[in-house]
TISEZA-587557 format. One record per residue: residue in three letters; x, z, y of N, C-alpha, C in turn. Coordinates in pm, 1 decimal. Layout:
 res      n.x      n.z      n.y     ca.x     ca.z     ca.y      c.x      c.z      c.y
 ALA        X        Z        Y        X        Z        Y        X        Z        Y
...
END
This chain:
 res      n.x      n.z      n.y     ca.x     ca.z     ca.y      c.x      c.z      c.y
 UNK   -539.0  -1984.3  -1482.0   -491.6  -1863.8  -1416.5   -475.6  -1891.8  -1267.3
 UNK   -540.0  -1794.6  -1225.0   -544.8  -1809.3  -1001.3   -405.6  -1732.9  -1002.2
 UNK   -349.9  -1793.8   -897.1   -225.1  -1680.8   -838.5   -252.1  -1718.9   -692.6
 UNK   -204.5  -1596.5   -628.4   -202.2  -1590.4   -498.5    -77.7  -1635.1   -392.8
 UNK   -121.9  -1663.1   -257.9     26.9  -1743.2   -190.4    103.1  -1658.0   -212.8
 UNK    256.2  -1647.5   -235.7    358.7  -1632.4   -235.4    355.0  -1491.4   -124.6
 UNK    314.1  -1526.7     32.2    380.1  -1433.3    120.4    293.7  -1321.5    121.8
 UNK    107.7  -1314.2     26.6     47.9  -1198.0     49.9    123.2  -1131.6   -105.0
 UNK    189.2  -1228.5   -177.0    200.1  -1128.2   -321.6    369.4  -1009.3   -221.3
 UNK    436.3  -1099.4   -121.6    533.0  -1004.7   -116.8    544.0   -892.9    -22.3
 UNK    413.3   -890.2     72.7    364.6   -828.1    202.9    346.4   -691.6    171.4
 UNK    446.1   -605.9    197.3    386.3   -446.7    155.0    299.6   -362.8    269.2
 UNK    216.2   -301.6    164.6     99.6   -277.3    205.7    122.7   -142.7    253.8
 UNK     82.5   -105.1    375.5     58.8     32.5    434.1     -6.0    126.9    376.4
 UNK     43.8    271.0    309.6    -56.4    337.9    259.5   -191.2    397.0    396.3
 UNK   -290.9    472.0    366.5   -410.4    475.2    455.4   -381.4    623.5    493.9
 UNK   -326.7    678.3    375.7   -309.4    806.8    394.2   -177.9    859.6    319.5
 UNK   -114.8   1006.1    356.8     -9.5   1055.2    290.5    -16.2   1091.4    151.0
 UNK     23.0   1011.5    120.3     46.5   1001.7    -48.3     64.1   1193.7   -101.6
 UNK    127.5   1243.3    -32.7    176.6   1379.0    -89.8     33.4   1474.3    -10.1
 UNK     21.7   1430.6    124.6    -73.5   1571.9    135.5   -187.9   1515.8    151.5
 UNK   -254.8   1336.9    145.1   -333.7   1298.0    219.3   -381.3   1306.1    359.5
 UNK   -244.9   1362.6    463.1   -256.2   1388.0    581.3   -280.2   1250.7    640.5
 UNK   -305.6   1234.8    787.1   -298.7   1096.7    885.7   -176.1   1072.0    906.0
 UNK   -151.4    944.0    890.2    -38.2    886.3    920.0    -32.4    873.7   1039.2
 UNK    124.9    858.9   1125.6    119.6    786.8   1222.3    236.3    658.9   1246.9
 UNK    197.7    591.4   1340.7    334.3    453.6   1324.4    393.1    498.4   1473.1
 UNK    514.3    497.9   1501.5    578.2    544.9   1647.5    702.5    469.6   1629.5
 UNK    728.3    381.6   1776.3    852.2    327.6   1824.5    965.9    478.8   1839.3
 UNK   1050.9    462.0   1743.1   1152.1    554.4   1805.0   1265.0    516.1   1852.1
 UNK   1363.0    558.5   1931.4   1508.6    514.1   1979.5   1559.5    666.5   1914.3
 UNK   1658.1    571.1   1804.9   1756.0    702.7   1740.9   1947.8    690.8   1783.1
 UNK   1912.4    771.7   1733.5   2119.7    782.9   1795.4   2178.6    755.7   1709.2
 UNK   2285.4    668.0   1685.3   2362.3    600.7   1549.4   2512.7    627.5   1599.0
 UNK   2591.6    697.9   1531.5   2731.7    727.4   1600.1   2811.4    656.0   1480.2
 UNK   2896.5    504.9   1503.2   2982.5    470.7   1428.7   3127.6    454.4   1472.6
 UNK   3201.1    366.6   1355.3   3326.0    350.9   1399.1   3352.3    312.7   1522.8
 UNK   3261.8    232.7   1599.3   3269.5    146.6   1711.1   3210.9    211.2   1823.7
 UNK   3141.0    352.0   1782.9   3101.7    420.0   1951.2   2930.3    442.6   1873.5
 UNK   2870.5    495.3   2000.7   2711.1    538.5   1986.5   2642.4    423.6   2025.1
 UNK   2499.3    409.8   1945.6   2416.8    311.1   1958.0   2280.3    376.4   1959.1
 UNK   2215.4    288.7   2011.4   2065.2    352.0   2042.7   1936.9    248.1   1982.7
 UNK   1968.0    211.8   1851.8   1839.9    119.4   1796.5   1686.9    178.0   1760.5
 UNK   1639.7    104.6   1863.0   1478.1    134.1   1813.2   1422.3    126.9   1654.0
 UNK   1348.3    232.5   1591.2   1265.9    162.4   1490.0   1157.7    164.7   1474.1
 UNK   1060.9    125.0   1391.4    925.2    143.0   1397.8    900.5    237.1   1267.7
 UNK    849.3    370.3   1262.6    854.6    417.2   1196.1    688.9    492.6   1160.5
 UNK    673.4    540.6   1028.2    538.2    547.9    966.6    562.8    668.7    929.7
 UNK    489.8    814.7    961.2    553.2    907.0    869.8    383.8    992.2    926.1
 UNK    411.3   1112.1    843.4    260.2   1187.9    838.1    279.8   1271.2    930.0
 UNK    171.4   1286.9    998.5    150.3   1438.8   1107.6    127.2   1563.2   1064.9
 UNK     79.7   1579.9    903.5     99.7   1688.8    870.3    224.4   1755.9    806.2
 UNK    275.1   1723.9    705.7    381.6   1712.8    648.1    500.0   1703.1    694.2
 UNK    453.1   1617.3    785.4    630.1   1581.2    856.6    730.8   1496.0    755.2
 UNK    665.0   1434.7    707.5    762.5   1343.1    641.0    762.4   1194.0    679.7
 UNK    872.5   1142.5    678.4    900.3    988.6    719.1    852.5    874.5    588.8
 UNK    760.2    802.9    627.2    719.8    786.9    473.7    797.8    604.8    487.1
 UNK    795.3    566.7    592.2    868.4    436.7    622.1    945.2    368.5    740.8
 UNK   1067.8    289.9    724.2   1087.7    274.0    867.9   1092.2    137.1    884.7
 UNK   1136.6     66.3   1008.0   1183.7    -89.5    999.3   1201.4   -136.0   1144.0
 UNK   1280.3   -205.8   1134.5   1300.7   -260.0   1296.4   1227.7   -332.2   1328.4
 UNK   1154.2   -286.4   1433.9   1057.2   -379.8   1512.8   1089.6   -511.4   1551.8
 UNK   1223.8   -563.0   1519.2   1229.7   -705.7   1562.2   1358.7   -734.2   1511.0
 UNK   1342.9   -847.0   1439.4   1506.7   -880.6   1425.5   1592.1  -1016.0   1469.9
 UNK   1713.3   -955.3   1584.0   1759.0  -1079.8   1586.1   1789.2  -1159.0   1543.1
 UNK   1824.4  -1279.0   1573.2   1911.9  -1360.4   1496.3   2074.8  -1313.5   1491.3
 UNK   2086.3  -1320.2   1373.4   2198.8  -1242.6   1297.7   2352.6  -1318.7   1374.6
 UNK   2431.8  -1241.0   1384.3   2585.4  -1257.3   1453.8   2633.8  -1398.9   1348.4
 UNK   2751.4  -1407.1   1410.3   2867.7  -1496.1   1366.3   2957.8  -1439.0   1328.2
 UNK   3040.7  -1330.8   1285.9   3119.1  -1265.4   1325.9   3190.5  -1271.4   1170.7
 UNK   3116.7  -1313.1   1072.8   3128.9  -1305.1    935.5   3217.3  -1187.9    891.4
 UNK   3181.7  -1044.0    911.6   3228.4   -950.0    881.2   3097.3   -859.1    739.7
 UNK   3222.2   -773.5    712.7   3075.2   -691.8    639.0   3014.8   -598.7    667.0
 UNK   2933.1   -512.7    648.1   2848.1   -466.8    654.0   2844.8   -294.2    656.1
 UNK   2845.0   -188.7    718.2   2922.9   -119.3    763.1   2756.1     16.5    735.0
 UNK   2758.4    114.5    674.5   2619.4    214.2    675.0   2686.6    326.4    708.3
 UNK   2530.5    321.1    832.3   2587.3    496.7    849.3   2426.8    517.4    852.4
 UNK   2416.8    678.2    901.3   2304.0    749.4    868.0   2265.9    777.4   1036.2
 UNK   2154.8    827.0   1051.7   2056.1    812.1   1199.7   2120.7    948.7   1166.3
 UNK   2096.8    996.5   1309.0   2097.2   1179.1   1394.7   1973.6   1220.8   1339.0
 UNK   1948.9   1301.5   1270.4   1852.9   1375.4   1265.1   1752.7   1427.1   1356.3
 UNK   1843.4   1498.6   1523.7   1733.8   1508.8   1602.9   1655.9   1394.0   1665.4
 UNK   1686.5   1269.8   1672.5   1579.2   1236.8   1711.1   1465.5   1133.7   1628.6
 UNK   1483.8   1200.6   1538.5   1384.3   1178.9   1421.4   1224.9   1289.5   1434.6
 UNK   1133.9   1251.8   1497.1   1055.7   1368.8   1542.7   1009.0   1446.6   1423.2
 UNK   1024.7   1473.8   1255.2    982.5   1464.8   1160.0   1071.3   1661.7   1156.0
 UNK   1031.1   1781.0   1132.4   1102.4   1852.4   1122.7   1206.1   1920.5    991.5
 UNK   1088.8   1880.8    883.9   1083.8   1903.8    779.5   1184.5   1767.1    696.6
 UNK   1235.6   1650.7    716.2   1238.2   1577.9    645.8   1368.6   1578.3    596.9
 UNK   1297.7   1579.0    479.8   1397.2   1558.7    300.4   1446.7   1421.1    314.5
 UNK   1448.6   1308.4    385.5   1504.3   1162.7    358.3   1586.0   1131.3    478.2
 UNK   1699.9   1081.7    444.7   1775.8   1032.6    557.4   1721.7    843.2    601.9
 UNK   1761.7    810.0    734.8   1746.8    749.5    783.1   1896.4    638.5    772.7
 UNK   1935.2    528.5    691.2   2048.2    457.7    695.8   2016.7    297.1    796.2
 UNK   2144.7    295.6    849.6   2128.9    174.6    872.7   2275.2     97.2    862.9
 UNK   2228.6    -73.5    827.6   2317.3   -103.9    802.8   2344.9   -194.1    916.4
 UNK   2525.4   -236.1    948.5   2499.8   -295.0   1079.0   2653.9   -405.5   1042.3
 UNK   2674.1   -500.0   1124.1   2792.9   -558.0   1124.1   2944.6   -439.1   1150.7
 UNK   3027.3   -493.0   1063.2   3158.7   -401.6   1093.8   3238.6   -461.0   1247.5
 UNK   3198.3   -560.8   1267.4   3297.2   -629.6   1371.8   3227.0   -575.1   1514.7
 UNK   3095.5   -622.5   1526.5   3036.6   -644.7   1667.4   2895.8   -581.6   1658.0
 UNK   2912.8   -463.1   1541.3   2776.4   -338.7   1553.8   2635.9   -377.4   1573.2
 UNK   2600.2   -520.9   1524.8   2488.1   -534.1   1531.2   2375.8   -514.9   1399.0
 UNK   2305.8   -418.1   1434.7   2199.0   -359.0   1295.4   2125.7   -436.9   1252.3
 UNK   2155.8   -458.9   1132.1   2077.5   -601.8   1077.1   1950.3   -546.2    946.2
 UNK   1941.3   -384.6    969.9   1886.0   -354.8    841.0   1855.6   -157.9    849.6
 UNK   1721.4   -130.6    836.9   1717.1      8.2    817.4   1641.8     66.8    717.7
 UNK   1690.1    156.3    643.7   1581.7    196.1    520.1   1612.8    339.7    500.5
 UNK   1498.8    366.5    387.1   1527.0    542.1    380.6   1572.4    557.6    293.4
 UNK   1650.8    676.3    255.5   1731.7    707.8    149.3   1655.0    844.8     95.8
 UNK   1602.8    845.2    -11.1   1565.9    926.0    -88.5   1625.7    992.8   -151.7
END
């Protein structure tokens, strides 16, 4: 039995097209507005969503630091809607971030 390396079996794969309308995808750097316990934040993400549809089909931070010291936990809130360029979209935008010193260590969609 062949198995493959480890990092292409865990590498997720970009769909080519929109699963729901087969529209064109597009990938766009966004800066969204995050309002938490600790004040407003402005984290970039890299996000994948269709031009027809208007739906967000994926997101992820374009870069991740190296993670705090702060040994606190872990604190979710949800992105602003407006600056999500998507008009139509049914999925929220969460991110998760340190409770102490607000650094976003994590973004995904909530279905």
């Amino acid at each position: 039995m062949k198995t493959g390396h480890a990092a292409t079996q865990q590498r997720r794969v970009r769909p080519l097209s929109c699963p729901s309308c087969r529209g064109t995808l597009r990938y766009d750097l966004v800066e969204t507005l995050l309002s938490t316990n600790r004040g407003y934040q402005f984290p970039r993400i890299g996000m994948l969503w269709c031009a027809r549809c208007e739906q967000t089909l994926s997101v992820e931070l374009p870069e991740y630091p190296p993670e705090c010291s702060c040994d606190a936990h872990l604190e979710t809130d949800l992105a602003d809607h407006a600056a999500i360029p998507c008009k139509l979209q049914l999925v929220s935008v969460i991110f998760e971030s340190c409770a102490r010193c607000g650094q976003v260590r994590e973004v995904y969609l909530n279905h």
